[in-house]
N, CA, C and O atoms as CSV, one atom per row, in Angstrom:
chain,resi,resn,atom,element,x,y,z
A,1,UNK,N,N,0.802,-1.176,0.000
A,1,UNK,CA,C,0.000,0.000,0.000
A,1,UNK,C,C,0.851,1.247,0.000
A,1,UNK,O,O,0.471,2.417,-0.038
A,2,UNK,N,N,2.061,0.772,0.049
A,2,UNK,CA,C,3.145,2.115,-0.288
A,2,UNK,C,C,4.072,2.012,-1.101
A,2,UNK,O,O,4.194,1.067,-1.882
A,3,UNK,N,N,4.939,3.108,-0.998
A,3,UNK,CA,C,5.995,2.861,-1.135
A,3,UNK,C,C,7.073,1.632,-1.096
A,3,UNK,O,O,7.318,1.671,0.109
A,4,UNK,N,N,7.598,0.941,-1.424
A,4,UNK,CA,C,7.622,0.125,-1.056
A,4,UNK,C,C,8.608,-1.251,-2.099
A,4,UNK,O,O,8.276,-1.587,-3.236
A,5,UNK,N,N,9.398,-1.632,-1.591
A,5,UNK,CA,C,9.740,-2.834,-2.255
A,5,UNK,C,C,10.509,-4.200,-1.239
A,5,UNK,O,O,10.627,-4.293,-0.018
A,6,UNK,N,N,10.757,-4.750,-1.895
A,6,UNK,CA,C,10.704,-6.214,-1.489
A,6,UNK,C,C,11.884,-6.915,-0.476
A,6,UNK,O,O,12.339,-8.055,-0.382
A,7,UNK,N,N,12.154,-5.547,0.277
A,7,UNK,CA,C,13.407,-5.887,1.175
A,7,UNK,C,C,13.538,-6.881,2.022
A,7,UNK,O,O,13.304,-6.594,3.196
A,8,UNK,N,N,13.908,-8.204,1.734
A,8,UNK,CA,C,13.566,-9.158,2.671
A,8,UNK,C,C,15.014,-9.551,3.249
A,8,UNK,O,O,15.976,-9.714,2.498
A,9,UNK,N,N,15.087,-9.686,4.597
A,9,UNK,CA,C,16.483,-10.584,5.106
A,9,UNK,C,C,16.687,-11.908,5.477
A,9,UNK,O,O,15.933,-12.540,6.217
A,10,UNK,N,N,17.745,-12.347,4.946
A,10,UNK,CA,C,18.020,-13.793,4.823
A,10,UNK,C,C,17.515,-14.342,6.351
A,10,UNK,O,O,17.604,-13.541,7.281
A,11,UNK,N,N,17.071,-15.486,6.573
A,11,UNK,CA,C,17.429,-16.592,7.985
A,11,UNK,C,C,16.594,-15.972,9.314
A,11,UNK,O,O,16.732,-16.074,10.533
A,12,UNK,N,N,15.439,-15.113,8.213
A,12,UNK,CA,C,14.036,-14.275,9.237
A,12,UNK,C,C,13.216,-15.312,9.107
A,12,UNK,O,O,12.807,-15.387,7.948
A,13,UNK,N,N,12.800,-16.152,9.809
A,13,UNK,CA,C,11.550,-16.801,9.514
A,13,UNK,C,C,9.994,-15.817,9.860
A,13,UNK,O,O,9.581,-14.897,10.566
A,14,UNK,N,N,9.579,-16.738,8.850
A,14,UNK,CA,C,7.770,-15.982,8.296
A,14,UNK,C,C,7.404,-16.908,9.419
A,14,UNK,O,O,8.060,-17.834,9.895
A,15,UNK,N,N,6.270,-16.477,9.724
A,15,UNK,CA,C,4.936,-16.737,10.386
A,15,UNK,C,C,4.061,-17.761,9.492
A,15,UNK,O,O,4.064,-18.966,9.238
A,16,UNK,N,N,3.030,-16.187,9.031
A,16,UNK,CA,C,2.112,-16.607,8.049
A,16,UNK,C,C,1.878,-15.355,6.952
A,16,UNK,O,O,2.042,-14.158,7.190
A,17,UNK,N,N,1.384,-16.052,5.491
A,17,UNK,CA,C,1.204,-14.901,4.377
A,17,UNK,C,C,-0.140,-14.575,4.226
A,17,UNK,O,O,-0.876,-15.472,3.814
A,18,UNK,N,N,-0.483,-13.790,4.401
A,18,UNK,CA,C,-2.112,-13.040,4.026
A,18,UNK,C,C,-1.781,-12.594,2.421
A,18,UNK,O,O,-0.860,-11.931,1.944
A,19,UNK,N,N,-2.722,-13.133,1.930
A,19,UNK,CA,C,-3.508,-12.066,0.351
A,19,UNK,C,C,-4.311,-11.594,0.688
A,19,UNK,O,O,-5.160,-11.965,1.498
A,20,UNK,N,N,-4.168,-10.321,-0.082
A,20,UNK,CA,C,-5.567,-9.224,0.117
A,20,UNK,C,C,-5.758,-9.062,-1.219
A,20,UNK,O,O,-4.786,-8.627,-1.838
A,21,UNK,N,N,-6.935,-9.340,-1.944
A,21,UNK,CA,C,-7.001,-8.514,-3.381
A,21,UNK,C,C,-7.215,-7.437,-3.383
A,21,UNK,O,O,-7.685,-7.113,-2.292
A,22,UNK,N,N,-7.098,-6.357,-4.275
A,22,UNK,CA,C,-7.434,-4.836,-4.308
A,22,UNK,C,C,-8.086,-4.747,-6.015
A,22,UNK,O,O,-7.298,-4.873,-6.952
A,23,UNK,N,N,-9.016,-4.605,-6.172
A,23,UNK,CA,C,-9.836,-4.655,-7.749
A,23,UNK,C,C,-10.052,-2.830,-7.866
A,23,UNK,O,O,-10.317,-2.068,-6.936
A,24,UNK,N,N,-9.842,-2.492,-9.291
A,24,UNK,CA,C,-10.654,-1.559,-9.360
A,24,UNK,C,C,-11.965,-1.165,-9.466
A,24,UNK,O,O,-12.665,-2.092,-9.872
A,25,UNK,N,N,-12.586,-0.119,-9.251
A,25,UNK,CA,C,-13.865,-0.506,-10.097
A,25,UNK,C,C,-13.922,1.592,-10.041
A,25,UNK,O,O,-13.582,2.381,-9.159
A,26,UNK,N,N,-14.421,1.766,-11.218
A,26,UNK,CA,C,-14.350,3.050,-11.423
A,26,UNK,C,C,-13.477,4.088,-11.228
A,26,UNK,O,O,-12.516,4.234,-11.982
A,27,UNK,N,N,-13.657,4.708,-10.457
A,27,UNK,CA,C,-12.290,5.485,-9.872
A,27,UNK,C,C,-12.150,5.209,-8.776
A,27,UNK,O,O,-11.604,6.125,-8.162
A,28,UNK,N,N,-12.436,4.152,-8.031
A,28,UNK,CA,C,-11.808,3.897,-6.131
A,28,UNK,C,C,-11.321,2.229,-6.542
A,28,UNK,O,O,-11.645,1.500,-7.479
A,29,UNK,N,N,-10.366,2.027,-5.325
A,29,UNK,CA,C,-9.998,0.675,-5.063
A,29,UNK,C,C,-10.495,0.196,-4.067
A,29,UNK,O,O,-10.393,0.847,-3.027
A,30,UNK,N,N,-11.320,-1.321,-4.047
A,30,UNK,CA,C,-12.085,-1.838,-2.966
A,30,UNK,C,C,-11.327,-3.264,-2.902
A,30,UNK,O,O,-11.132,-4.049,-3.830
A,31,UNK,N,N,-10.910,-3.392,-1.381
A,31,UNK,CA,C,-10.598,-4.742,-0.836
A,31,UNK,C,C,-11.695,-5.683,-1.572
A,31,UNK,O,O,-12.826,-5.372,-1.947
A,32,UNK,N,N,-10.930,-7.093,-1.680
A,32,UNK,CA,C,-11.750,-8.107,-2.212
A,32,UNK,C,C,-12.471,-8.751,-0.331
A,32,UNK,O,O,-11.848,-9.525,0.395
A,33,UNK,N,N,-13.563,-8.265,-0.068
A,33,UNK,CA,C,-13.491,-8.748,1.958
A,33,UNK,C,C,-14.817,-9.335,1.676
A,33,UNK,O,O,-15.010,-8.830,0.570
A,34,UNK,N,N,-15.957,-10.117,1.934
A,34,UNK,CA,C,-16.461,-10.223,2.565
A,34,UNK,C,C,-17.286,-9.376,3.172
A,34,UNK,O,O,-17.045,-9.437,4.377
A,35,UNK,N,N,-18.733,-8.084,2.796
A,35,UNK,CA,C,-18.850,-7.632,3.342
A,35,UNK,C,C,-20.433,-7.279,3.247
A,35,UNK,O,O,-21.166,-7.971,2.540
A,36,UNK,N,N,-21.022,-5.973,4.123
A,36,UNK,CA,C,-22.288,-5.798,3.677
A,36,UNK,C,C,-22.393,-4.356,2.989
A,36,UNK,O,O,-23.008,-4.124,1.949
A,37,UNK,N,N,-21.756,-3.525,3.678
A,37,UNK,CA,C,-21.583,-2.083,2.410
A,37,UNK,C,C,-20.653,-2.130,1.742
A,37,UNK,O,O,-19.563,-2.462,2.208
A,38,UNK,N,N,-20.785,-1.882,0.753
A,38,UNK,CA,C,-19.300,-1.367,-0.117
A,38,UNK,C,C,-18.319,0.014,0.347
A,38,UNK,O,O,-17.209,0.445,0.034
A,39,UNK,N,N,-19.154,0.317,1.047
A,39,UNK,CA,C,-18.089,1.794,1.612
A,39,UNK,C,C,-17.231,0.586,2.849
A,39,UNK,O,O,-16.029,0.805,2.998
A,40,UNK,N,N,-17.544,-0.029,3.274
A,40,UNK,CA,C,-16.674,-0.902,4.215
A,40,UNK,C,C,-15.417,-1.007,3.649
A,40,UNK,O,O,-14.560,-0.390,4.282
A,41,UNK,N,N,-15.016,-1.605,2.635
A,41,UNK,CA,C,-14.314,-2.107,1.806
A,41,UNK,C,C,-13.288,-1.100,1.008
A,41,UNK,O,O,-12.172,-1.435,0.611
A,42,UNK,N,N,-13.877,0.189,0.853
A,42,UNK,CA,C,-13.004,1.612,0.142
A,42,UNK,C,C,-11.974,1.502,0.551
A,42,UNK,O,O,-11.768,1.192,1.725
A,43,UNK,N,N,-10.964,1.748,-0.390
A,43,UNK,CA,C,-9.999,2.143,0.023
A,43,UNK,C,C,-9.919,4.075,0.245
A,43,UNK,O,O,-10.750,4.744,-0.370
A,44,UNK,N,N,-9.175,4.582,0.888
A,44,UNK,CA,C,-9.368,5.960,0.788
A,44,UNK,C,C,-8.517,7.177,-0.535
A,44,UNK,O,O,-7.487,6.701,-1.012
A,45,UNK,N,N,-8.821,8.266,-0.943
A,45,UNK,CA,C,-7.866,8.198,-1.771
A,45,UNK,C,C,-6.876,9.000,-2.191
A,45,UNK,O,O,-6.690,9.710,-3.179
A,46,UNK,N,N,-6.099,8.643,-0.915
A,46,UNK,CA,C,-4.264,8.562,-1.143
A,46,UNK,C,C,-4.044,7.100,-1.135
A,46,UNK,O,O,-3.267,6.936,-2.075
A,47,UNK,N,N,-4.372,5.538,-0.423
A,47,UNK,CA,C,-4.261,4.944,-1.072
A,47,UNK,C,C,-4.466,4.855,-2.579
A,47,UNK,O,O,-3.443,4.875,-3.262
A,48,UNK,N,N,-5.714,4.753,-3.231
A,48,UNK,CA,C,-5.903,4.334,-4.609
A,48,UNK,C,C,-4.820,5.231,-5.536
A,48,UNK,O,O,-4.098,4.611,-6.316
A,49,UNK,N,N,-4.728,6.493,-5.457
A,49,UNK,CA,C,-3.629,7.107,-5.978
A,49,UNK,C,C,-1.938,5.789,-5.713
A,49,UNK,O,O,-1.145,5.457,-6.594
A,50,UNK,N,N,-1.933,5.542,-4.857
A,50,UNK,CA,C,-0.733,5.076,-4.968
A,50,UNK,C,C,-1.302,4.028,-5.480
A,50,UNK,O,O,-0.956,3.891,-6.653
A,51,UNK,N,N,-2.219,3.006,-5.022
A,51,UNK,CA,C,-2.540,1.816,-5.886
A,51,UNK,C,C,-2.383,2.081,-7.924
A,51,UNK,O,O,-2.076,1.326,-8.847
A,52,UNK,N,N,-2.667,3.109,-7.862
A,52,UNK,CA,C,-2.769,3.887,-9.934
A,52,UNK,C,C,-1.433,3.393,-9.899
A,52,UNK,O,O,-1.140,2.682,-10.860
A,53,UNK,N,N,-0.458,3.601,-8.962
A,53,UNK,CA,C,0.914,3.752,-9.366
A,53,UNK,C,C,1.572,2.168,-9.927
A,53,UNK,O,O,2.212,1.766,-10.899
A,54,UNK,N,N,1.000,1.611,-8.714
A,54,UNK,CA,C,1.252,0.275,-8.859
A,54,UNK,C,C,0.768,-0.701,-10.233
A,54,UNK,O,O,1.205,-1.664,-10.864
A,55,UNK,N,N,-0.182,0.031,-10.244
A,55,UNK,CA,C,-1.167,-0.834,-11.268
A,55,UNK,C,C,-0.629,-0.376,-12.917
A,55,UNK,O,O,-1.248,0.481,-13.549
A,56,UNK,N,N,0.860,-1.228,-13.606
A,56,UNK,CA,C,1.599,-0.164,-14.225
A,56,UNK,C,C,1.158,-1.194,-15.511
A,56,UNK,O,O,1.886,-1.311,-16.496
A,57,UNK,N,N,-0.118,-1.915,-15.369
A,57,UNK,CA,C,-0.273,-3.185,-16.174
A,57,UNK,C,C,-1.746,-2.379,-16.766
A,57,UNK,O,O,-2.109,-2.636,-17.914
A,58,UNK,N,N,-2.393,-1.592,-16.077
A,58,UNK,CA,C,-3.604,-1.004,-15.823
A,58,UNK,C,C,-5.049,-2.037,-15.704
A,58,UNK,O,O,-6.193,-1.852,-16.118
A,59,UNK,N,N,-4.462,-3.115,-14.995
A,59,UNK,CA,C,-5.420,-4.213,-14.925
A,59,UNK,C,C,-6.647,-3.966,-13.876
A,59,UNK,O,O,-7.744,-4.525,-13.875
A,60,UNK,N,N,-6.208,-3.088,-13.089
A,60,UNK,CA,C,-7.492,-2.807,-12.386
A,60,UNK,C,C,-7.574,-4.126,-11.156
A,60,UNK,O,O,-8.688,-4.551,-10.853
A,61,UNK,N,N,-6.614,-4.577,-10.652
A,61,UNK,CA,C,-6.197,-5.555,-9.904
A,61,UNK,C,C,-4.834,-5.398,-9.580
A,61,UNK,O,O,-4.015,-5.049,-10.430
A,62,UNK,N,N,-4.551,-5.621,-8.466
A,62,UNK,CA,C,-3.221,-5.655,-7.163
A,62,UNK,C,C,-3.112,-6.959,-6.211
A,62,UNK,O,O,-4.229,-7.188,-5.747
A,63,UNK,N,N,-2.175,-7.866,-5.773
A,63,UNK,CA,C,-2.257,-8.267,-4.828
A,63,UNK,C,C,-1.684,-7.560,-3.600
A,63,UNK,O,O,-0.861,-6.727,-3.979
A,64,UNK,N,N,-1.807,-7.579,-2.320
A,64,UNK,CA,C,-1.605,-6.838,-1.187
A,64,UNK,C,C,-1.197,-7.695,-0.341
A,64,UNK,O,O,-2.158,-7.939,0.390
A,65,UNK,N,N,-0.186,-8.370,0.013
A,65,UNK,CA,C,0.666,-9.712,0.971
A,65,UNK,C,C,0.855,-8.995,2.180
A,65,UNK,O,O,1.401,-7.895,2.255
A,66,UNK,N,N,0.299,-9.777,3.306
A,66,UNK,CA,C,0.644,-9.470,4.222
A,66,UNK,C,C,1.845,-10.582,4.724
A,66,UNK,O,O,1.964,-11.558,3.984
A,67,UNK,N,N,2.591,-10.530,5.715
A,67,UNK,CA,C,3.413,-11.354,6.256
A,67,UNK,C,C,3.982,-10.888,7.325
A,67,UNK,O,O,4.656,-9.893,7.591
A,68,UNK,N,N,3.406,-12.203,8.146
A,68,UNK,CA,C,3.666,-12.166,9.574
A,68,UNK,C,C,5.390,-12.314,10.110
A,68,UNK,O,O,6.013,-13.281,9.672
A,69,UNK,N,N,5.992,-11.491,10.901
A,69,UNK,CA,C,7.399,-11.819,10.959
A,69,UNK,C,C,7.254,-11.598,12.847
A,69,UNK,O,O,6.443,-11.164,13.665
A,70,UNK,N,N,8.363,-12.102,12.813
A,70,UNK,CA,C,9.236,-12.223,14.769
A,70,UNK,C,C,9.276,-11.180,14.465
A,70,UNK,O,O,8.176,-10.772,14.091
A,71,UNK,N,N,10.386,-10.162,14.413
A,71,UNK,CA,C,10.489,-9.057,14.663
A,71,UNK,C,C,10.893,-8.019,13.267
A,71,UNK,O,O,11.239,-8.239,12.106
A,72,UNK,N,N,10.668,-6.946,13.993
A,72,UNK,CA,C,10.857,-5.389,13.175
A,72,UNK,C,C,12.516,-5.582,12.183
A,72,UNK,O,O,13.364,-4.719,12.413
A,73,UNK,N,N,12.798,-6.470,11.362
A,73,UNK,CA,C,14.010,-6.217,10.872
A,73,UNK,C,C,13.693,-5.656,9.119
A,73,UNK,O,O,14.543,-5.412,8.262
A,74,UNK,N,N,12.214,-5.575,9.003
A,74,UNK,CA,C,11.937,-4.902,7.631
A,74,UNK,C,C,11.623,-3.806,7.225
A,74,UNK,O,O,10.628,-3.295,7.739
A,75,UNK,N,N,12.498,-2.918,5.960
A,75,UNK,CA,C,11.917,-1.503,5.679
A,75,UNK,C,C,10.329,-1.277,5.429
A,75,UNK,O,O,9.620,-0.291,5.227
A,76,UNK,N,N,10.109,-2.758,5.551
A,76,UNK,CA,C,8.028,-2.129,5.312
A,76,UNK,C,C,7.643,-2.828,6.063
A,76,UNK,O,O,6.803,-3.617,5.629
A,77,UNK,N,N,7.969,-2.932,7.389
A,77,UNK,CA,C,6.954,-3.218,8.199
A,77,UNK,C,C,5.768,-2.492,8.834
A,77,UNK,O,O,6.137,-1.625,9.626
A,78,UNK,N,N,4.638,-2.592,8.723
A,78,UNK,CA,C,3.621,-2.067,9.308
A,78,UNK,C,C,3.289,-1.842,10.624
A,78,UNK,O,O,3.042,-2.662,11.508
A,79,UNK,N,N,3.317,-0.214,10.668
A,79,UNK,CA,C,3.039,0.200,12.052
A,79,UNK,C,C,1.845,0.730,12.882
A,79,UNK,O,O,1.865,1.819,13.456
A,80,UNK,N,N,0.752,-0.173,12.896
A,80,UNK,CA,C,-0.441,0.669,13.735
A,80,UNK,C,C,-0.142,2.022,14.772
A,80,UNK,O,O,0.792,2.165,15.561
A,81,UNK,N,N,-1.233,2.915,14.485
A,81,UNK,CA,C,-1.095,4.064,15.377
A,81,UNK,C,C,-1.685,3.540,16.590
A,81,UNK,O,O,-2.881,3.267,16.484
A,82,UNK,N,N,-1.007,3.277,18.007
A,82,UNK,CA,C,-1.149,2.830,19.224
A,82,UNK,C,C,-2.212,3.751,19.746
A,82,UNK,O,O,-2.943,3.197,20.567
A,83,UNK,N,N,-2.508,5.047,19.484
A,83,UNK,CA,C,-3.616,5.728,19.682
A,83,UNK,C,C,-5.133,5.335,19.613
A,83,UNK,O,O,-5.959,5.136,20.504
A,84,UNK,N,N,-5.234,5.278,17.860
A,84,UNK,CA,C,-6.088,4.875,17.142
A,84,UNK,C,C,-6.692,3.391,17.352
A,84,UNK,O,O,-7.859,3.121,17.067
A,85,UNK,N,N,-5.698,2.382,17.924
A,85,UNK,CA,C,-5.725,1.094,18.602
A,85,UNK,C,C,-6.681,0.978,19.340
A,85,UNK,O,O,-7.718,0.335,19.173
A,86,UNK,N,N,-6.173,1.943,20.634
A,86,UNK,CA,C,-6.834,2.337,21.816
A,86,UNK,C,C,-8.057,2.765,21.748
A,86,UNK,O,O,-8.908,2.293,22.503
A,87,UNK,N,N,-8.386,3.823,20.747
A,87,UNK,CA,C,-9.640,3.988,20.478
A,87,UNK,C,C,-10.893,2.806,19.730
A,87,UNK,O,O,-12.123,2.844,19.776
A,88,UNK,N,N,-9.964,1.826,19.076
A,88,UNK,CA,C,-10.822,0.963,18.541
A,88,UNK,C,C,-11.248,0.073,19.454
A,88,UNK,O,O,-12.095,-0.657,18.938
A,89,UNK,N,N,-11.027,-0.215,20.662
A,89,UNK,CA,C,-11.114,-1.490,21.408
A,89,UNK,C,C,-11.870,-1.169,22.329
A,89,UNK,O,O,-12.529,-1.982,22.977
A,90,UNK,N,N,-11.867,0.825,22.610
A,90,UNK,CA,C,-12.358,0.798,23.687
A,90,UNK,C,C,-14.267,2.189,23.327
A,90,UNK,O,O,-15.058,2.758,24.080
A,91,UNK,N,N,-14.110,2.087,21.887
A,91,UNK,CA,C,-15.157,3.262,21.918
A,91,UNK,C,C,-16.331,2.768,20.395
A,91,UNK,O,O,-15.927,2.353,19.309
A,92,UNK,N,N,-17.162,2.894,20.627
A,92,UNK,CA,C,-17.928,2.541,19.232
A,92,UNK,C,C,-18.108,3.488,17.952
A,92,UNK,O,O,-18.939,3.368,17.052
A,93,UNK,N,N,-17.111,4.459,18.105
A,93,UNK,CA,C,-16.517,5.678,16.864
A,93,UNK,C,C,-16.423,4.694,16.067
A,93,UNK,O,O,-16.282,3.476,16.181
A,94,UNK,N,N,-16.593,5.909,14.695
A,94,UNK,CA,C,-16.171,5.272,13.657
A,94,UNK,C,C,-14.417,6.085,13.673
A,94,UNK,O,O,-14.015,7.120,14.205
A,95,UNK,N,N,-14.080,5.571,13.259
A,95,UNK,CA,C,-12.582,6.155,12.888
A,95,UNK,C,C,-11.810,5.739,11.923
A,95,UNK,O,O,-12.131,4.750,11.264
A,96,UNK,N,N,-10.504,6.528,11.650
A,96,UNK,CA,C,-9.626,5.808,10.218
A,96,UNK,C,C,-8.231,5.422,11.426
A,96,UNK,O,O,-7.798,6.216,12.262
A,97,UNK,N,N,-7.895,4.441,11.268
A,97,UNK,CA,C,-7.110,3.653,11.925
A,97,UNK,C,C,-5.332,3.453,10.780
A,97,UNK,O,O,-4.784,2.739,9.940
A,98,UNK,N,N,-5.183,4.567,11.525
A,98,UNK,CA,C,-3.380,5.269,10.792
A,98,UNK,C,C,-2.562,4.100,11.220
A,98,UNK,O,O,-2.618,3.515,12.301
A,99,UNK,N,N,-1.677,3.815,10.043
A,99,UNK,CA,C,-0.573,2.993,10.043
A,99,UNK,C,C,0.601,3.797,9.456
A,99,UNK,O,O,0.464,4.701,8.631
A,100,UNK,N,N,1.501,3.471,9.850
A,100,UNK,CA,C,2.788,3.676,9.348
A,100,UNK,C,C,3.933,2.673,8.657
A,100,UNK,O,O,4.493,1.763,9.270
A,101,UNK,N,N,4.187,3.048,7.154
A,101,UNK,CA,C,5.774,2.333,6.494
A,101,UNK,C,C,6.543,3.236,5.608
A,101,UNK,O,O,6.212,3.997,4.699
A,102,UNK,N,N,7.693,2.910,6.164
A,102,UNK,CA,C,8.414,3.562,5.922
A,102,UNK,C,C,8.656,5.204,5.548
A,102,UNK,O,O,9.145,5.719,4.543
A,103,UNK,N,N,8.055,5.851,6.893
A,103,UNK,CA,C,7.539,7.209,7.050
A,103,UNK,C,C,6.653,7.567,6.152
A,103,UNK,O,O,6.701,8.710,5.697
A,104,UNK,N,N,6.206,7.151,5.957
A,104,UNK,CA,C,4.887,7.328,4.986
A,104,UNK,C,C,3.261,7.018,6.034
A,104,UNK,O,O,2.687,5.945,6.225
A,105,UNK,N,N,3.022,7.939,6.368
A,105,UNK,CA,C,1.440,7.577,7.032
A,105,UNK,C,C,-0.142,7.443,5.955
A,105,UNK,O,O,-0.757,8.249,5.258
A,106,UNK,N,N,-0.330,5.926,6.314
A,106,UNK,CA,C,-1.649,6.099,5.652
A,106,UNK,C,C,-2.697,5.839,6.655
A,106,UNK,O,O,-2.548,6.005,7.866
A,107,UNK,N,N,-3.875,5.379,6.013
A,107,UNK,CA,C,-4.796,5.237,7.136
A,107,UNK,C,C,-6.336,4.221,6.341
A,107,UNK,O,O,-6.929,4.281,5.263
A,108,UNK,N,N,-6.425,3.605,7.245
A,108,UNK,CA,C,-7.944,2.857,6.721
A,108,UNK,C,C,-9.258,2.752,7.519
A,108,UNK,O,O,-8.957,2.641,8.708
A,109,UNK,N,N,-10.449,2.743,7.366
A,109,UNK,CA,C,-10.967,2.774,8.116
A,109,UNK,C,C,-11.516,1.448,9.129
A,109,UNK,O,O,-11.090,0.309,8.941
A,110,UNK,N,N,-12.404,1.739,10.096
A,110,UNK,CA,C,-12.060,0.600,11.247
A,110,UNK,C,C,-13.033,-0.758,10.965
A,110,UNK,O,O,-12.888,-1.725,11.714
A,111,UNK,N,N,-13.864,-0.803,10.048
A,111,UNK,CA,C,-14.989,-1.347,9.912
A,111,UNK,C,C,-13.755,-2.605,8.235
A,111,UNK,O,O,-13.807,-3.760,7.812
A,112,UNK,N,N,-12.869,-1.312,7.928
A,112,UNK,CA,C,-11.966,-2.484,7.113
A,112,UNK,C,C,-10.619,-3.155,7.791
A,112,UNK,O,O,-10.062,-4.140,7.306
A,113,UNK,N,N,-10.341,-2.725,8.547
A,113,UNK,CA,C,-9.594,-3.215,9.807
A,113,UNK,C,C,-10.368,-4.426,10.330
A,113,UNK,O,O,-9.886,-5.556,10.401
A,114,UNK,N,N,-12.124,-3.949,10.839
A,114,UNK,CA,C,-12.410,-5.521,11.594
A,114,UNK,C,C,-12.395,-6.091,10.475
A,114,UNK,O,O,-11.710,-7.083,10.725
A,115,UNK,N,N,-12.666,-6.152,9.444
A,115,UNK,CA,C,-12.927,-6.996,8.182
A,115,UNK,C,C,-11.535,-8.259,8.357
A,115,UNK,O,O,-11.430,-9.387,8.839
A,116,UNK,N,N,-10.684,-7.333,7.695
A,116,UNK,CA,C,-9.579,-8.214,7.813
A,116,UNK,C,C,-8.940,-8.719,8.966
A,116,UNK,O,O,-7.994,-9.507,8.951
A,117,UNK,N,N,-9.534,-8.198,10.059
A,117,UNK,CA,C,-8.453,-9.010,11.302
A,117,UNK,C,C,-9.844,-10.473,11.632
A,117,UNK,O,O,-9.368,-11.552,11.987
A,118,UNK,N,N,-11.283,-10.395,11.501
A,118,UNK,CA,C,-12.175,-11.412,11.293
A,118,UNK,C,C,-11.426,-12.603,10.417
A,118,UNK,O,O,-10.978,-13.703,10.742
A,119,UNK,N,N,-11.495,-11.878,9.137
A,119,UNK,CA,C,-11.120,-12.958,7.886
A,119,UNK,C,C,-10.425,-13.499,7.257
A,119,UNK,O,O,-10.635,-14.248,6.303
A,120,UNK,N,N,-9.038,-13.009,7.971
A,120,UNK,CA,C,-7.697,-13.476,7.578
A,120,UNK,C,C,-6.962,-13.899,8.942
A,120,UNK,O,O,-5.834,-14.390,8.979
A,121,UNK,N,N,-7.964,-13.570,10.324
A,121,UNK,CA,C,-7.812,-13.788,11.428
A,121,UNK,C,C,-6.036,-13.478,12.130
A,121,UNK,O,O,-5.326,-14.170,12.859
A,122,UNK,N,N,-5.799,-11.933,11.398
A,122,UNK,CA,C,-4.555,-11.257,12.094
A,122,UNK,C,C,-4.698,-10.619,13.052
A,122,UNK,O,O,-5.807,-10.393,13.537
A,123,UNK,N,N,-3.401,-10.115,13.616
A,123,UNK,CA,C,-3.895,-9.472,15.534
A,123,UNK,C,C,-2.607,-8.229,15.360
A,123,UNK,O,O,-1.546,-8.200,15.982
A,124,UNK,N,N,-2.982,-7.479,14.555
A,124,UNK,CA,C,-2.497,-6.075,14.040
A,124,UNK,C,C,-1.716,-5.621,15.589
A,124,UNK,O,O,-0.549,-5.247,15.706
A,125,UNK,N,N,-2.820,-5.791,16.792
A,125,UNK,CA,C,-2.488,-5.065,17.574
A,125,UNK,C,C,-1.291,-6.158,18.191
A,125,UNK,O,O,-0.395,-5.600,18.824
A,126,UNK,N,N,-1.236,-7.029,18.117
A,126,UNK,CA,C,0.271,-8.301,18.894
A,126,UNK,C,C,0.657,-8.394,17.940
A,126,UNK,O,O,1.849,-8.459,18.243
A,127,UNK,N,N,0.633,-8.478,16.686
A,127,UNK,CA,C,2.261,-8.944,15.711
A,127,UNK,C,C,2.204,-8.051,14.919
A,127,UNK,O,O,1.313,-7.239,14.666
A,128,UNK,N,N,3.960,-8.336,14.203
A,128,UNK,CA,C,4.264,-7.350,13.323
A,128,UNK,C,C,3.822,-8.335,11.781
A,128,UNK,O,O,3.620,-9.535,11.594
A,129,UNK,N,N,3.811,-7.116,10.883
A,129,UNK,CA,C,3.826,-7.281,9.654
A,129,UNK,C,C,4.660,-6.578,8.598
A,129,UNK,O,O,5.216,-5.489,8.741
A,130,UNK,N,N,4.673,-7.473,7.347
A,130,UNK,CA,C,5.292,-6.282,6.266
A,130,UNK,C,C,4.392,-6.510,5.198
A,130,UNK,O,O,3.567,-7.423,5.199
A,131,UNK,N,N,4.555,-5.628,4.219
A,131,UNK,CA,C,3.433,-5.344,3.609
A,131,UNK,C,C,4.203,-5.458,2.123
A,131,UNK,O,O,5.207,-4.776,1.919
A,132,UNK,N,N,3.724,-6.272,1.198
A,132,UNK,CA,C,4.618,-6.152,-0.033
A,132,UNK,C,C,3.059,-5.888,-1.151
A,132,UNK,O,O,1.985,-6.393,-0.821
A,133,UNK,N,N,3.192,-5.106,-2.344
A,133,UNK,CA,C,1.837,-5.207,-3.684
A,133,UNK,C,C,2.597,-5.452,-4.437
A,133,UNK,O,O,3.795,-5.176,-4.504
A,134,UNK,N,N,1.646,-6.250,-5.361
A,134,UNK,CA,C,2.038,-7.095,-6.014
A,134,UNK,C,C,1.169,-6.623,-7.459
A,134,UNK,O,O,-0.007,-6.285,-7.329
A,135,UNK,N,N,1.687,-6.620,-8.563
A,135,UNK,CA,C,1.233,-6.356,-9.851
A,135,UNK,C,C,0.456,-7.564,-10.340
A,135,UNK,O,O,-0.045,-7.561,-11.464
């Protein structure tokens, strides 16, 4: 979802790999999730702008890998805002739930957050991740 390339270090063992699809459809990018609104699913748009970037095939499709690692030794690892955390666990707001890679802040909202931590059954808030897209 960023910036971003494929910095991986030797003799790190993985966890586990999440796919996320990202499809176009008009001018926004929507997670492939499982859902009941389609605004659930939006991406917002400074993502999709960077998704345009990615998409250098203009297929209107991305893959989005997540991967679970031990620790922080990657330039794209994903950083939840510990704030925004706090607010999700403890208030029934809607909110956009800011992450950070590689100084780059984006943000998604929380209703696509539960989506994917339900359906790919990740724990954003206990492990790390890195984030690689895929053409």
């Amino acid at each position: 979802m960023m910036y971003i390339c494929s910095t991986v270090l030797q003799f790190t063992k993985r966890y586990m790999d999440y796919r996320i699809k990202a499809k176009r459809l008009g001018n926004k990018w929507y997670a492939d999730l499982d859902h009941l609104d389609p605004e659930d699913i939006a991406f917002n748009d400074k993502l999709c702008k960077v998704f345009d970037l990615y998409d250098t095939y203009k297929r209107g499709e991305l893959e989005i890998e997540l991967n679970e690692v031990y620790s922080i030794v990657y330039d794209n690892t994903i950083f939840i805002n510990d704030d925004d955390l706090l607010k999700y666990f403890t208030t029934s707001d809607s909110l956009e739930i800011r992450f950070m890679v590689r100084d780059h802040e984006f943000s998604i909202s929380d209703d696509m957050y539960s989506l994917i931590e339900r359906q790919y059954n990740t724990n954003f808030h206990k492990t790390y991740y890195i984030i690689e897209i895929r053409n």
